[in-house]
VOPA-487053 format. One record per residue (C-alpha): residue in one letter; residue number from 1; x, y, z. Coordinates in Angstrom, 1 decimal, always signed. Layout:
<pts>
PT  residuo  num       u       v       w
PT        A  NUM       X       Y       Z
...
</pts>
This chain:
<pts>
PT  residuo  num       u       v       w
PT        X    1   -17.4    -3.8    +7.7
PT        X    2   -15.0    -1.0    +6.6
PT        X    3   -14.2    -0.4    +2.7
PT        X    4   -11.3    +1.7    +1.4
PT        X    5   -12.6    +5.5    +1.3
PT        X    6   -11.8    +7.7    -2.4
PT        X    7    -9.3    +9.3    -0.6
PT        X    8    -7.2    +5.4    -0.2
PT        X    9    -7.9    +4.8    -3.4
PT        X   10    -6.5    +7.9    -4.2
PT        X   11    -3.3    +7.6    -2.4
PT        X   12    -3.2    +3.7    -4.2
PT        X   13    -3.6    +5.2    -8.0
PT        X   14    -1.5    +8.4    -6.8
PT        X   15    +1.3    +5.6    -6.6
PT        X   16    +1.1    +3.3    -8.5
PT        X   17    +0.1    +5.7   -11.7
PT        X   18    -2.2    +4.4   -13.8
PT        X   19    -0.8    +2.4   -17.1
PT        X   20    -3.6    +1.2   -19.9
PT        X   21    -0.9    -1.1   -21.2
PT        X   22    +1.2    -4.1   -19.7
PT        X   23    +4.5    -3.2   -18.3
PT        X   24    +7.1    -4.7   -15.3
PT        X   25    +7.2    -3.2   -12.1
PT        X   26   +10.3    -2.6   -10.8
PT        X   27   +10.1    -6.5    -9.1
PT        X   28    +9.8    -7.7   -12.6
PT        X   29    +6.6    -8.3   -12.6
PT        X   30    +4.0    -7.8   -15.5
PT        X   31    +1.1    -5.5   -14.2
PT        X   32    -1.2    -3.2   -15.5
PT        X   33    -3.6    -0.5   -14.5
PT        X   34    -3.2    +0.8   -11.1
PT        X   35    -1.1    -2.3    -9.9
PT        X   36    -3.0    -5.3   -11.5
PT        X   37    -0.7    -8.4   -11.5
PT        X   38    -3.2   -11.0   -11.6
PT        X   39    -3.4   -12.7   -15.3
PT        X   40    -1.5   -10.4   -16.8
PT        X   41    +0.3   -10.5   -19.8
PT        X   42    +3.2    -8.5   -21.2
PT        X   43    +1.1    -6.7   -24.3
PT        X   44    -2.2    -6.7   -22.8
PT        X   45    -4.3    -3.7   -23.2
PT        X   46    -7.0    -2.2   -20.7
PT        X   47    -9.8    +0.4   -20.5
PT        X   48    -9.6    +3.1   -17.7
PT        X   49   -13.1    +1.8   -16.3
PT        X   50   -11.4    -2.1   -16.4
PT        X   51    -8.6    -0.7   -14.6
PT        X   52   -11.0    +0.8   -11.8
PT        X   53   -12.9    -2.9   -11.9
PT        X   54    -9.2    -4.5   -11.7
PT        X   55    -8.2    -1.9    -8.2
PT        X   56   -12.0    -2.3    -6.5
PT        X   57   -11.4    -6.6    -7.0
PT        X   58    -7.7    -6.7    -6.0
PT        X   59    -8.5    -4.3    -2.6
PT        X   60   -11.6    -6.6    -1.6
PT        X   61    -9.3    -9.5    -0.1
PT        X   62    -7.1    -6.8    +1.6
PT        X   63   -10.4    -5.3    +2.8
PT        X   64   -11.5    -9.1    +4.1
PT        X   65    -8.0    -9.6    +5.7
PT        X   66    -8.3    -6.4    +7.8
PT        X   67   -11.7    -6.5    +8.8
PT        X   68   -11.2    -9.9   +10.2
PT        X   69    -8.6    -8.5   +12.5
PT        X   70   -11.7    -7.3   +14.6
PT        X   71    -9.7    -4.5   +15.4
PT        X   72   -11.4    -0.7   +15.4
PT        X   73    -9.1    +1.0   +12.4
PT        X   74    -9.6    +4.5   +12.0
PT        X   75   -10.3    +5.2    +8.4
PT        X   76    -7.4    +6.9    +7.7
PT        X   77    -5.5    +3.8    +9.2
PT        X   78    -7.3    +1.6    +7.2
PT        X   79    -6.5    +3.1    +4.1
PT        X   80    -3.3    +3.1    +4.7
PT        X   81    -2.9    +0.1    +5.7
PT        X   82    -4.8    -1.3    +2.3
PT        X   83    -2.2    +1.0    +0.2
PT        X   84    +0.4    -1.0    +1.8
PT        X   85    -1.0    -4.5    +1.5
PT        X   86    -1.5    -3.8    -1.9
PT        X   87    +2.0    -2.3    -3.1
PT        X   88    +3.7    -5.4    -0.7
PT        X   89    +1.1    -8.3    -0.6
PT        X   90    -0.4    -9.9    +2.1
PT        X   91    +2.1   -12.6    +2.6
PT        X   92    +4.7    -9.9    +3.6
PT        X   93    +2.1    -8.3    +6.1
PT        X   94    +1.3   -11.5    +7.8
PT        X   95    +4.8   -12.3    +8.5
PT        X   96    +6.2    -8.7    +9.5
PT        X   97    +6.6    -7.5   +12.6
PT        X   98    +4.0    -4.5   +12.1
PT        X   99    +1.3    -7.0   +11.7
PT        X  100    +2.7    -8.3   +14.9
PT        X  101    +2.4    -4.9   +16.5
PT        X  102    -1.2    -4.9   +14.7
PT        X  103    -2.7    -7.8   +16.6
PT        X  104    -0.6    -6.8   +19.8
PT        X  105    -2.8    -3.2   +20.2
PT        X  106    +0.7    -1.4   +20.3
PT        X  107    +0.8    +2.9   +19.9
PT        X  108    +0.3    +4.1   +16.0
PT        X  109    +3.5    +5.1   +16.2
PT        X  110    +5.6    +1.6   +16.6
PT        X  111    +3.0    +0.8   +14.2
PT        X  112    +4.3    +3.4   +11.7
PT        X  113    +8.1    +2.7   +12.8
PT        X  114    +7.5    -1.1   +10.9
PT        X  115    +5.8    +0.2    +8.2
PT        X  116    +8.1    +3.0    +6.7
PT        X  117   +10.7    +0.2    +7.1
PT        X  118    +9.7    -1.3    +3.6
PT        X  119   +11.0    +1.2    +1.3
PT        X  120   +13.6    -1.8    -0.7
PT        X  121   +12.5    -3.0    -4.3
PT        X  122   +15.2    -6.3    -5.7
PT        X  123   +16.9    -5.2    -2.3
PT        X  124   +17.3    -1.1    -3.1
PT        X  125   +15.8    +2.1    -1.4
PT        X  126   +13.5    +3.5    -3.9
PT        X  127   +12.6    +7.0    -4.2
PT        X  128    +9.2    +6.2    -4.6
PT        X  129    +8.6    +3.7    -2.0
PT        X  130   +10.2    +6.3    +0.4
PT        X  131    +7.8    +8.7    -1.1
PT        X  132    +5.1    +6.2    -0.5
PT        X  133    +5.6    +4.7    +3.1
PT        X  134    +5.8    +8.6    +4.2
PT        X  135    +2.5    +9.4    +2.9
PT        X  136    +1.0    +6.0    +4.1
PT        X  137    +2.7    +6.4    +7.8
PT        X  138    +1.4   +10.0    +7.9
PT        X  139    -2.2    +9.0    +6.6
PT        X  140    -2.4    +6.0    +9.4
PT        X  141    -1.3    +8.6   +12.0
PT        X  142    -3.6   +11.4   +11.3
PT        X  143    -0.8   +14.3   +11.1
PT        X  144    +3.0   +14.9    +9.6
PT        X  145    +5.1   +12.6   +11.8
PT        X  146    +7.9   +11.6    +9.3
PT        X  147    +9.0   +13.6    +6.5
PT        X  148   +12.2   +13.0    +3.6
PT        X  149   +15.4   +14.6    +3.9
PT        X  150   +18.0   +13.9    +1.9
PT        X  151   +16.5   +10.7    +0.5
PT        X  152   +16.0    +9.2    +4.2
PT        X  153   +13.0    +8.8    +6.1
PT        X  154   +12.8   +10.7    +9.8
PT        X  155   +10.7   +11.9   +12.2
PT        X  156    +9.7   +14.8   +13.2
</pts>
């Protein structure tokens, strides 16, 4: 059974930025530590070692989910995969047409075409989900395929 390696977890906290107190995402939605919507409350305070308890328990579903794919992930694909399940949820996974590729054993790279597709937040491109589906496309191919220029993802 594969687990997300440090350097996933990185790439999730590297995102999502790690805040001790609750806040809204851009969606609205209260969260806390690196990403932690479950339970929370606007005003809640955290530790940095409950924050690290919070990531580990909301990755273990997203860990499940993959795993039960039977599919042999790299574990550079794997991470990135996780990073994106977590920053979109595993409803919008299961019902997008990447997943579809997934399960179909199409080429990393129509794989990577869906998944730097999700870059809108309350329907807008946001800078840092471009930022963020880049490195998570790049990470699931193993080398620089698509790069940012002038706010837009392309390939190289």
């Amino acid at each position: 059974m594969m687990t997300t390696s440090n350097q996933g977890k990185q790439l999730i906290k590297d995102f999502e930025g790690l805040q001790l107190k609750a806040y809204r995402c851009p969606a609205g939605v209260p969260t806390i530590g690196w990403g932690h919507t479950k339970g929370v409350k606007m005003g809640m305070r955290i530790t940095e070692a409950q924050a690290e308890d919070m990531l580990v328990e909301d990755i273990a579903p997203i860990e499940r989910l993959l795993n039960g794919l039977k599919i042999n992930f790299r574990q550079e694909q794997f991470d990135a995969l996780v990073s994106w399940i977590f920053n979109l949820g595993e409803g919008n996974f299961k019902a997008s047409t990447m997943y579809k590729r997934i399960i179909g054993n199409a080429k990393d790279e129509e794989i990577t075409d869906q998944l730097v597709k999700w870059i809108n937040a309350a329907g807008r491109p946001l800078p840092g989900l471009i930022k963020r589906r880049v490195a998570e496309a790049n990470l699931f191919l193993g080398y620089e395929k698509y790069k940012i220029v002038d706010s837009k993802i392309v390939k190289l």
